[in-house]
N, C-alpha and C positions, 0 to 999 in steps of 0.2 A: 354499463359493461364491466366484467368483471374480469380480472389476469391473473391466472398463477401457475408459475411453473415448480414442477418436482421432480426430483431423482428417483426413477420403478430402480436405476440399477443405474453402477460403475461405467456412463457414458449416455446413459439412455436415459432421456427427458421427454419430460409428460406437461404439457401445457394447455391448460382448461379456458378457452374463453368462454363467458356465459354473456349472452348477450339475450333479452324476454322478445327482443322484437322481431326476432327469427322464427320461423315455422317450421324447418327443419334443422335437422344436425347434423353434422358433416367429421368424418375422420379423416385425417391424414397422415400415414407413417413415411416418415423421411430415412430412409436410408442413406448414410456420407461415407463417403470411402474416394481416397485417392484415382484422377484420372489418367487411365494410362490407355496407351494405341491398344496393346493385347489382350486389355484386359473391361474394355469398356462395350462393345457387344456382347460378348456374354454375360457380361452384369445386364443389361439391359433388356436379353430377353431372358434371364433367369427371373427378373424381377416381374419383365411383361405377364409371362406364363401365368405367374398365381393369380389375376383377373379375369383367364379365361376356362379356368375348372377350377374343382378342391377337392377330397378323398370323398365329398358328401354328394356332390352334385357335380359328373364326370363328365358332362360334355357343355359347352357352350353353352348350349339351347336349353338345358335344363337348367343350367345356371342364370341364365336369364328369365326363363319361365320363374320361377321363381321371386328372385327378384322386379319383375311384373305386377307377382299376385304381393306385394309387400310397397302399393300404390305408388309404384314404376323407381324403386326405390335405383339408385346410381351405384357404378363400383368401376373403376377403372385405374391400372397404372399406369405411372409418369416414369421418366429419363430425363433429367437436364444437367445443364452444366454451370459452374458460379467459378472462373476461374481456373484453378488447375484443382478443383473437388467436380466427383460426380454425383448427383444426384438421384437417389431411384426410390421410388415407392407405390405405395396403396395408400387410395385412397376412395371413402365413400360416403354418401349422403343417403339422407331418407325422410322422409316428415314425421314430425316429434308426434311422439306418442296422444299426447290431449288430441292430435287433430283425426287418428283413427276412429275410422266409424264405429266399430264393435267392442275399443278396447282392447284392440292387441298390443305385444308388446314390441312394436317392430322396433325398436332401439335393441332393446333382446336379442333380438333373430339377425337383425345385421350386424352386431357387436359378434354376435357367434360364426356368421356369415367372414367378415371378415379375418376372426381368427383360424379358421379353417382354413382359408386360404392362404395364409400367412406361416401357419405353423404345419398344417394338415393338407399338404398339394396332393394334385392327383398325378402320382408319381412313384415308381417300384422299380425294382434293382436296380438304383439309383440316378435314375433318365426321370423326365418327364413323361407324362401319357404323351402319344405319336400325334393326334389328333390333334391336341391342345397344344404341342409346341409348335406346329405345324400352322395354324392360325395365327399364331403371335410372331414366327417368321414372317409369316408373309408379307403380314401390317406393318414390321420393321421394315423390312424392305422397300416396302410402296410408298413408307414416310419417309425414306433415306430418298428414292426416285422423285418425289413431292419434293423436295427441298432443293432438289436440281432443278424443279421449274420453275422454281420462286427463287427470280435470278438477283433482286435486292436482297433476299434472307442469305442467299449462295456467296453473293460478292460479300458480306460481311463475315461468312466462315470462312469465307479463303484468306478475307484482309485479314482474320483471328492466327490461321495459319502463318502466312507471312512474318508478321505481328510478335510471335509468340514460337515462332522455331524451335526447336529443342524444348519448350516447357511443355508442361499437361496442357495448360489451358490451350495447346494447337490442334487439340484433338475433338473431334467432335462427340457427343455427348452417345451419341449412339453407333459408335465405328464407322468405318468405310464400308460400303456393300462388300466388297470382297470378304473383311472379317467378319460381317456379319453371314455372308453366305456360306462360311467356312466352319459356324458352331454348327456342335450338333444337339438333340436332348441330352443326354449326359453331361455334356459341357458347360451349358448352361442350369444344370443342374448344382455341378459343382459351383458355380459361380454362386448361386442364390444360399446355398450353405456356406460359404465365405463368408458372403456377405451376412448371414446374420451372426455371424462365430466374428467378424473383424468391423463390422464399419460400424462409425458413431450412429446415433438415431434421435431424430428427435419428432417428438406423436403431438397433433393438434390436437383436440376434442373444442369443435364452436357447435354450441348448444344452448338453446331458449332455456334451459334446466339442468343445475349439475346431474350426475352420474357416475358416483364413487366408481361402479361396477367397472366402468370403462376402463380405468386407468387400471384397477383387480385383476381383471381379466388378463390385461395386458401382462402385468408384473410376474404374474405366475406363470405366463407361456416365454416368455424370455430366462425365467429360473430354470426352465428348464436344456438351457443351451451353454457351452461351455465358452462364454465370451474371450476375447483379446482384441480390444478395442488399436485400430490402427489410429495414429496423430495423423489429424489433416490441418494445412493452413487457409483460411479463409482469405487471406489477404497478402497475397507474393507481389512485389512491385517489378514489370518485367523491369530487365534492365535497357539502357537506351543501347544503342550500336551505336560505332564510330561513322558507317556510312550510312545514309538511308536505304533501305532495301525496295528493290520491287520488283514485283510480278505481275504477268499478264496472262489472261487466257483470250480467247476466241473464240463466238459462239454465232449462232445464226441468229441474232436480235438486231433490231434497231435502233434500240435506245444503251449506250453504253454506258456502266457505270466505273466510277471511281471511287476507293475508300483509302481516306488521309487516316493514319494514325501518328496519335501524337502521345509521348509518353512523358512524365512529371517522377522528382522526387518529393512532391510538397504531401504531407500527412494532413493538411485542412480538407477533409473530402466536404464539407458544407460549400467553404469559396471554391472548391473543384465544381460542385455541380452549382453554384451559383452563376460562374463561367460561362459552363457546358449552355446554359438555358437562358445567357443572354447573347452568347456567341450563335446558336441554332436550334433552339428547342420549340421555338413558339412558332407565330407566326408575324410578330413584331423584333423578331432577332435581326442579328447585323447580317445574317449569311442568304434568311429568309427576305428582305428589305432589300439587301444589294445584287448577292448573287442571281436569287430568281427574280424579284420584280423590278430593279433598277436596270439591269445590265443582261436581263432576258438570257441567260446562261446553260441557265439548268432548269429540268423538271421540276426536279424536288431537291432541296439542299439541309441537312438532316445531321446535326450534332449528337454523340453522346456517352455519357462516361463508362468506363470499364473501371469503377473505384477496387474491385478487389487485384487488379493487377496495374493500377497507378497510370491509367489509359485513357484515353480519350480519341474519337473517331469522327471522321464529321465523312459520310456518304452523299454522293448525286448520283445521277439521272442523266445525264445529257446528250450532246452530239457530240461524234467524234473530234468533231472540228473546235469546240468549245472547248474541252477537258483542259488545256494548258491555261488558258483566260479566268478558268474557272478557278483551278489550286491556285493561280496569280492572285486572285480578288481573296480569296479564302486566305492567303496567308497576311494577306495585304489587311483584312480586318481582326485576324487576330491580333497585327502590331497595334491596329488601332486600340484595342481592349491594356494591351502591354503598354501604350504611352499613356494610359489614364482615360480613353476617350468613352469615360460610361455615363451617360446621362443620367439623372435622378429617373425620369420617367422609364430608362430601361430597367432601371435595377427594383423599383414598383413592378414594371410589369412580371418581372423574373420573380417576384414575393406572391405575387399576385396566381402565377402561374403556379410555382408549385403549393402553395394553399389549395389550390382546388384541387392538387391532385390529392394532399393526405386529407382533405375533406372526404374523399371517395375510400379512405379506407373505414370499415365496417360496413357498406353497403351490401354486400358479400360475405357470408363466409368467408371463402374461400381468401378475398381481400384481409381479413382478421389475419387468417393462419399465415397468409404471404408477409406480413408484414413483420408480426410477430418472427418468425422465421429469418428476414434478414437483418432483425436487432438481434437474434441471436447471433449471424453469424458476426453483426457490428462487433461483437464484447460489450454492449449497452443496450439495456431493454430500457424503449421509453415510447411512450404516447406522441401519436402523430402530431398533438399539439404543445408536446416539450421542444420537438423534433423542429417545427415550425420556428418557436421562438428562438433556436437556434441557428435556423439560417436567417431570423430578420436579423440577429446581431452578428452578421456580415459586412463589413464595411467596402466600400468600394478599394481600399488599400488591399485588402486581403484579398480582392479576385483580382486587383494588377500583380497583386508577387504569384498568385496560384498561376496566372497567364505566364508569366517572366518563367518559370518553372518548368515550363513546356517545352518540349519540341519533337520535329515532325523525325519522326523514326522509320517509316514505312507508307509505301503504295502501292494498292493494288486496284489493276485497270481491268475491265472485263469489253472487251473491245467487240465488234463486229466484223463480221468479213469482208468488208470492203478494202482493196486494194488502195493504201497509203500513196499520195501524189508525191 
């Protein structure tokens, strides 16, 4: 495998992974720009839009036809959040050119493909076409409704809200339905022209084969716009409150949950998430071990860091009647972690666990660019297995001061309707 990152332009970064054992190639344009309540649905469907037409190929259907007859080649945008940045982009894949039957040149045609839809939308007197933004509404919407029914993902943005009150990162990556029901094409319009005139960027290319063109292509359609790159921070530590805060909602479920958040001033993020993944990440953790199988508590009992805003969360599952027994035992084994109680065999299995995971990076694409992408946002680009060596020389000292560093800042219950005895 092969890495290298360059500057097309004054903010804007171009990173080439070449890896021979891939069959296809894959783009991905990152768009960064700060998250705000006003201003994060219309980025998100100004961004959505451009996957679903471009000035060449004006409706959906044609745009997927196409993409079809280009052996089912992929194109879709994202929205996420990393903190108090938002995330928005295009991204697409295709199978590398040697594997076409006839010889075309489909890296070509989807490099062209995607720049059309990037620079060249289908889009006049300064709206989107009605059609096209009209489909990427709706999908926003239904995935804003979808996230309301996936009541573990929901209890974790509200515990974010709670959490994170007055900062960006309270915000969710895609507005509230209301905001979002409230753009309109134009709006979102201007949104997606901001964003390419204001927010930082940075472009994958993971490909069996370089491809100067790629990164070409790009530089010249970006010369063409009158950049002013906004500062975003990848890394804001919330601050802790003097009280613990909490909120509750009420919903027609059975299973209620709970999300402890606990905030840190300590800068070691290796013994932060050394912690996290011996406190709750496995399934040989203290919370996994005692909470669920010892003391029958919880469903599911579930650790995990928020390193760009200095957090950590640990979620259940349970019965209503449980939740106080449960934060009891929960905070009862992080003292255990704060008075030294780590075993060699935990802090193995915690080495052991996260090796497997950066073992899984390059199996993927998309794994390659994801990773690459948040050693960017680290300020340190390095290989999953410098990365490694780095949390084996972790010492048990440094995940009891990173625990001693902790504390619980907020709570959020997502209860059921049953009448309290």
């Amino acid at each position: 495998m092969e890495y290298k990152r360059t500057e097309l332009a004054d903010n804007i970064g171009f990173s080439s992974i070449i890896d021979e054992k891939f069959k296809t190639s894959s783009i991905s344009i990152r768009f960064i720009t700060p998250l705000g309540a006003q201003t994060a649905a219309a980025n998100a469907l100004g961004m959505g839009t451009l996957s679903s037409s471009n000035s060449e190929y004006t409706t959906l259907a044609a745009l997927s036809e196409k993409l079809s007859s280009l052996y089912g080649a992929g194109l879709s945008s994202f929205a996420r959040k990393r903190g108090d940045v938002q995330i928005l982009g295009l991204g697409a894949s295709w199978i590398a050119n040697r594997y076409a039957i006839d010889g075309e040149d489909i890296e070509g045609e989807m490099l062209g493909i995607v720049r059309d839809c990037l620079f060249r939308p289908n889009a006049k007197g300064g709206e989107f076409d009605a059609e096209s933004f009209a489909i990427t509404k709706k999908d926003l919407l239904d995935r804003i409704d979808a996230e309301l029914n996936n009541k573990r993902g929901f209890a974790l943005a509200r515990a974010a809200e709670t959490a994170f009150t007055g900062e960006p990162a309270e915000n969710s990556c895609y507005g509230t339905k209301e905001t979002a029901s409230a753009v309109g094409a134009a709006e979102a319009f201007r949104a997606y022209e901001r964003l390419l005139r204001t927010a930082q960027v940075e472009i994958f290319f993971v490909s069996p084969q370089e491809n100067p063109k790629a990164a070409e292509l790009l530089r010249e359609s970006f010369s063409e716009i009158d950049r002013s790159p906004e500062a975003v921070a990848f890394r804001n530590k919330s601050p802790l409150r003097d009280d613990i805060a909490t909120a509750q909602d009420e919903f027609d479920v059975r299973q209620c949950k709970m999300v402890l958040t606990f905030k840190s001033d300590s800068d070691d993020t290796f013994a932060m998430k050394m912690l996290s993944t011996i406190f709750g990440e496995t399934p040989v953790s203290k919370l996994f071990m005692n909470v669920r199988e010892k003391m029958s508590l919880c469903y599911y009992c579930a650790c995990r860091t928020v390193a760009s805003k200095g957090a950590l969360m640990v979620d259940i599952g349970a019965e209503r009647s449980n939740l106080e027994k449960a934060k009891a035992e929960i905070l009862h084994q992080l003292d255990e972690i704060k008075n030294g109680s780590i075993s060699d065999e935990e802090l193995e299995s915690a080495i052991t666990s996260i090796e497997n995971a950066l073992c899984q990076v390059g199996d993927t694409p998309s794994s390659y660019a994801g990773w690459y992408f948040e050693r960017f946002c680290d300020g340190a680009i390095r290989t999953p297995q410098e990365q490694l060596l780095d949390y084996k020389s972790v010492t048990k000292a440094r995940i009891v001061q990173a625990a001693n560093s902790i504390k619980l800042d907020s709570i959020y219950l997502m209860l059921n309707k049953e009448v309290q005895e």
